[in-house]
C-alpha positions as CSV (number, residue, x, y, z in Angstrom):
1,X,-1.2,-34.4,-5.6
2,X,-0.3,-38.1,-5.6
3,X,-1.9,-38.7,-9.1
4,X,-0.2,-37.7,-12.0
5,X,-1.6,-34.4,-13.6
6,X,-3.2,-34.8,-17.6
7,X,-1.6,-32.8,-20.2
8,X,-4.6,-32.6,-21.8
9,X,-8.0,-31.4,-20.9
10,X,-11.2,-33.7,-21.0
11,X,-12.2,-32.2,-24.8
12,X,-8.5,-33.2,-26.4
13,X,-6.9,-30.1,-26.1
14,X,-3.6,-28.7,-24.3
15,X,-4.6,-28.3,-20.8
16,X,-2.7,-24.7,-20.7
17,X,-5.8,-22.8,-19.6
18,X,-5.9,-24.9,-16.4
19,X,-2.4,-24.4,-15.5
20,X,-2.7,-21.0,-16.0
21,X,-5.6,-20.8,-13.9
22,X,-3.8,-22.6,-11.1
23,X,-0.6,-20.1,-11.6
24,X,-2.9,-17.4,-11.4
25,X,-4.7,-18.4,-8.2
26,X,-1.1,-18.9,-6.4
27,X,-0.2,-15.9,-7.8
28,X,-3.1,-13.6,-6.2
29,X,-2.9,-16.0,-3.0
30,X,1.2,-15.7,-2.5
31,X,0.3,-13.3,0.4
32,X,-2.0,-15.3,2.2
33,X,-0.3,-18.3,1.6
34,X,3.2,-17.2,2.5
35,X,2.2,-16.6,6.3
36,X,-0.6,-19.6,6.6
37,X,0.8,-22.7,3.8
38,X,-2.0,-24.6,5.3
39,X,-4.3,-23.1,4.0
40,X,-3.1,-23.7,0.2
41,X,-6.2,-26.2,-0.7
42,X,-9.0,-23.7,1.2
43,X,-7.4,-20.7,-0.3
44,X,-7.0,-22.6,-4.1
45,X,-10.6,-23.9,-3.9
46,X,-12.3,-20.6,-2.6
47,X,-10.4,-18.5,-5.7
48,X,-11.3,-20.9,-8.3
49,X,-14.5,-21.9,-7.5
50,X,-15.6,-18.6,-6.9
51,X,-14.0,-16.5,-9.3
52,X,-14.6,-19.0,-11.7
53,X,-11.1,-19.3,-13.4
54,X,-10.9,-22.8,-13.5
55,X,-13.7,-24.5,-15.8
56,X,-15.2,-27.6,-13.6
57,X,-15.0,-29.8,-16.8
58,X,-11.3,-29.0,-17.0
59,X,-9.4,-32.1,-15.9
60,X,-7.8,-30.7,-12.2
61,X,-11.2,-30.1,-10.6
62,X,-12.1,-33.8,-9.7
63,X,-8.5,-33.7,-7.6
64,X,-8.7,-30.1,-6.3
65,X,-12.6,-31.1,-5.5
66,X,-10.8,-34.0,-3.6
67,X,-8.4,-32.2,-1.2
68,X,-11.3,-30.0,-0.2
69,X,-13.8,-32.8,1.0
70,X,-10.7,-35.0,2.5
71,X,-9.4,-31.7,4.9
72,X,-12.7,-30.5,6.2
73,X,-13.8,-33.9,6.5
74,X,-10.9,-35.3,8.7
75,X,-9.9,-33.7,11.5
76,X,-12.7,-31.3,11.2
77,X,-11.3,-27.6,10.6
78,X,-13.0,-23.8,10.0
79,X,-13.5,-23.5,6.5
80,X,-14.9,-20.3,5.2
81,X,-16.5,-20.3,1.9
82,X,-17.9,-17.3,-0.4
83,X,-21.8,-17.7,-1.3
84,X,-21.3,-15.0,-3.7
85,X,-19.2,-15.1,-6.8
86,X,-16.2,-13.4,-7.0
87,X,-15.3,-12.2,-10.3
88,X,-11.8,-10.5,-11.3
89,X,-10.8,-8.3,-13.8
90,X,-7.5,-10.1,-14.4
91,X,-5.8,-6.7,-14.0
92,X,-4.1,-7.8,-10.9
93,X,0.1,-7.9,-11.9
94,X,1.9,-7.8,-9.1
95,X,1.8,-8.8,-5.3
96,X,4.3,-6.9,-3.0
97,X,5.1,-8.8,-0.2
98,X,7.5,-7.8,2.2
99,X,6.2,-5.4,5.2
100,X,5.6,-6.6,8.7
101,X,2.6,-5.0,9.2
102,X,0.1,-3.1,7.8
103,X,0.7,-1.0,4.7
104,X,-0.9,2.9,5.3
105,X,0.5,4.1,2.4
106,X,2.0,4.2,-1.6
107,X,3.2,6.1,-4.1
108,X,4.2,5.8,-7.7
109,X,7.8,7.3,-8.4
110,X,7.5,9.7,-11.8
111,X,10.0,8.6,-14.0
112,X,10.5,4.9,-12.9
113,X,9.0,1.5,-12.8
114,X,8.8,2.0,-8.8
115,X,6.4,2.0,-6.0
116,X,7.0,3.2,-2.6
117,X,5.1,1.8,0.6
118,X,5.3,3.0,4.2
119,X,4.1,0.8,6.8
120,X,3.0,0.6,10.9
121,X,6.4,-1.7,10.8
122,X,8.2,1.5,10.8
123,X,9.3,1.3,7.6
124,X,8.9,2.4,3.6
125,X,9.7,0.2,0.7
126,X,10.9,0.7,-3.0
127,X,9.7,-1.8,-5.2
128,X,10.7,-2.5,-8.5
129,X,6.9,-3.1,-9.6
130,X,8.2,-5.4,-13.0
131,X,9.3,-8.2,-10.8
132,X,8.0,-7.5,-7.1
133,X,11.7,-7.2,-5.5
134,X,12.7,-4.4,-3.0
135,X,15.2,-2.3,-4.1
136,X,15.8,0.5,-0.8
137,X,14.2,0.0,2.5
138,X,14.0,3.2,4.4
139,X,14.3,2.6,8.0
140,X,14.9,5.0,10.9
141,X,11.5,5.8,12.5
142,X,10.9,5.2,15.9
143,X,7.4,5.1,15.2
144,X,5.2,3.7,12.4
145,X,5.0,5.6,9.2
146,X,1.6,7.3,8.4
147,X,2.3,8.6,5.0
148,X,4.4,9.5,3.1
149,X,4.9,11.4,-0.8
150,X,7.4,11.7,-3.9
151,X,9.0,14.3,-5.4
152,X,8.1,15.6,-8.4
153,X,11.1,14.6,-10.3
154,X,11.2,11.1,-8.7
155,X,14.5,11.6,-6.4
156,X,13.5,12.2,-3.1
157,X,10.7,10.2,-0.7
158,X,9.3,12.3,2.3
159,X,7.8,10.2,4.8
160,X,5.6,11.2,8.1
161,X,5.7,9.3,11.5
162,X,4.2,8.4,14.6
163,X,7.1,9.5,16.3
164,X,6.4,13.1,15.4
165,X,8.8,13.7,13.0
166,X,9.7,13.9,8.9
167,X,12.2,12.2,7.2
168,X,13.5,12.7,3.5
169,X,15.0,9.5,1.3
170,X,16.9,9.9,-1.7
171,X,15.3,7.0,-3.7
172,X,18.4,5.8,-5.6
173,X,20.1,5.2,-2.6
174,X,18.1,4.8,0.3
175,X,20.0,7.3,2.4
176,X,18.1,9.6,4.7
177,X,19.0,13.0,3.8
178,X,17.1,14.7,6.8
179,X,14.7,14.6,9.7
180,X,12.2,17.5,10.2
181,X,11.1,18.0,13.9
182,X,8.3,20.6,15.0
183,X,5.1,18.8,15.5
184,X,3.7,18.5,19.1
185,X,2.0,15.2,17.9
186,X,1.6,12.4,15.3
187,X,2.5,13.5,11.6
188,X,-0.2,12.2,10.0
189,X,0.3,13.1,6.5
190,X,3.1,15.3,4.1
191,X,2.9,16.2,0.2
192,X,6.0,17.7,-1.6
193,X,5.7,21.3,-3.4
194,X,6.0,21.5,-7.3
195,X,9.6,22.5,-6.7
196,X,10.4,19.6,-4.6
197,X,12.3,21.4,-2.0
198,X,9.3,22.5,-0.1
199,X,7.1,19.8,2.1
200,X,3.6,20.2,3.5
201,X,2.8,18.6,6.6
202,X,-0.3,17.7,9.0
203,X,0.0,16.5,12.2
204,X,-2.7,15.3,15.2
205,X,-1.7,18.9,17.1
206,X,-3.6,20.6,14.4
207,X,-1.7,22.4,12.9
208,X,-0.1,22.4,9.1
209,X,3.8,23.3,8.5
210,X,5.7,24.0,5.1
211,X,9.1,23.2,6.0
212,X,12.3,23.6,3.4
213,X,13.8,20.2,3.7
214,X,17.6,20.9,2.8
215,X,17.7,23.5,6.1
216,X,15.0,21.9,8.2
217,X,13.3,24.8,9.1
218,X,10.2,26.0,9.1
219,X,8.6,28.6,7.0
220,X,5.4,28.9,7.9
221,X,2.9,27.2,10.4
222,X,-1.3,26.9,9.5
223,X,-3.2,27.3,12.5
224,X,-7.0,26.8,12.0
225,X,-8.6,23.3,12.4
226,X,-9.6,22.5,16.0
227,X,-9.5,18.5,15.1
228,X,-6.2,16.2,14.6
229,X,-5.2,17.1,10.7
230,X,-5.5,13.7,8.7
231,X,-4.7,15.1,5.2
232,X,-3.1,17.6,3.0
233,X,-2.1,18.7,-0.4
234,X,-0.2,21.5,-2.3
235,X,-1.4,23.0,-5.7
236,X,0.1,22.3,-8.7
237,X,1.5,25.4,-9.4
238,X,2.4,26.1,-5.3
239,X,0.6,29.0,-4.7
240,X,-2.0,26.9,-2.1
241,X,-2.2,24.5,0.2
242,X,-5.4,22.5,1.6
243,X,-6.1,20.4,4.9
244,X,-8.5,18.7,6.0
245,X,-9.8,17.2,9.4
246,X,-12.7,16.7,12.0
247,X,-14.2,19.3,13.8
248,X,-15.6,18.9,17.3
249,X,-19.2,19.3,16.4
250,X,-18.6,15.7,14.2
251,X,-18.4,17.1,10.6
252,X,-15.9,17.2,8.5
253,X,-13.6,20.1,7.0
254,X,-11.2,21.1,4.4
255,X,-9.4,25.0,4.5
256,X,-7.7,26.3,1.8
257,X,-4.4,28.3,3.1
258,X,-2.4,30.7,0.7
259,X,1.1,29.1,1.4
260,X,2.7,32.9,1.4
261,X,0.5,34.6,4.2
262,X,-0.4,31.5,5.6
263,X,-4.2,32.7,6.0
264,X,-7.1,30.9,5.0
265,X,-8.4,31.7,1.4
């Protein structure tokens, strides 16, 4: 802005509401703005306008009000505008940006202020969620990653991939500490036992595996659904395992396997 900026707001008093409500908008719009910078004024307008966080008596209105009617007036330009209010909780702390593509997946690590993310880029992030940095990327895919799962006690990442494989991190260091390979298809999905050693996993060939990571093999295989697998879980205390998928007909099903016969409950 080429005018200087008022310290205080039209009623006398410190104009730190507005500048908060103009860190906040940049803030929430980092991730937009960070791939399309031209669209700061749109995107700054649009948030608070319509979320209301910025008071139209406070002092900056009149010049963000400005920049809005001089950009879509001259050269003309798409400008998409909410007719609906939107209002927001303020709960928003953190923006991770960082990923190429888009994000299928996170996790909270137990134990630790961390995230993890997996991504179509091929990749999965740990984030320090207190100042937004990356602290591991795990890379070694050779497809993107579908989903992915923690370990109980926070050490070890398991992550599932379009190129038909498993992989397991260890979290503090980033290093892969082994790639499970078995599926006919895309892994679409993996959860970590209660003991951490065993993983579940679900793959487009239909079938479920429970694999020990450390050896790589596996210990048993659920055969069942007739549809591509797209989730899966293990009990808390181990003794079951559930999946759930499609089914030709167009519905939708979930089986319940007893992870040491491997039959349905």
């Amino acid at each position: 802005m080429s005018e200087p900026v008022p310290a205080r707001s039209a009623g006398g008093a410190p104009g730190r509401d507005s500048l908060a409500a103009l860190s906040t908008a940049l803030r929430r719009e980092s991730h937009n703005l960070r791939s399309h910078p031209q669209l700061l004024w749109q995107q700054l307008y649009a948030r608070l306008r319509n979320g209301r966080i910025l008071a139209e008596s406070s002092p900056y209105w009149p010049r963000l009000r400005r920049q809005f009617d001089e950009r879509r007036a001259s050269p003309p330009a798409p400008w998409m505008n909410l007719r609906t209010d939107v209002y927001e909780s303020g709960a928003l702390v953190q923006t991770l940006l960082g990923h190429q593509d888009r994000v299928t997946c996170c996790r909270f690590v137990p134990g630790a202020a961390s995230v993890v993310s997996a991504s179509l880029d091929r990749t999965a992030r740990i984030w320090d969620t207190a100042s937004g940095a990356v602290t591991q990327v795990l890379g070694g895919h050779r497809g993107a990653i579908e989903s992915l799962d923690v370990s109980p006690d926070g050490t070890r990442v398991v992550t599932a991939s379009w190129d038909r494989t498993l992989k397991v991190w260890d979290t503090d260091t980033g290093l892969e500490l082994a790639t499970l390979v078995g599926h006919a298809d895309v892994v679409t999905c993996c959860a970590f036992g209660p003991d951490g050693q065993r993983v579940l996993s679900g793959s487009k060939d239909t079938s479920c595996r429970v694999w020990d990571w450390a050896t790589g093999r596996t210990g048993l295989v659920f055969e069942g659904h007739d549809w591509p697998i797209v989730d899966c879980a293990v009990s808390p205390d181990g003794s079951t395992a559930a999946s759930g998928s499609g089914t030709v007909t167009g519905g939708d099903v979930v089986l319940v396997w007893d992870r040491s016969s491997g039959q349905v409950v």
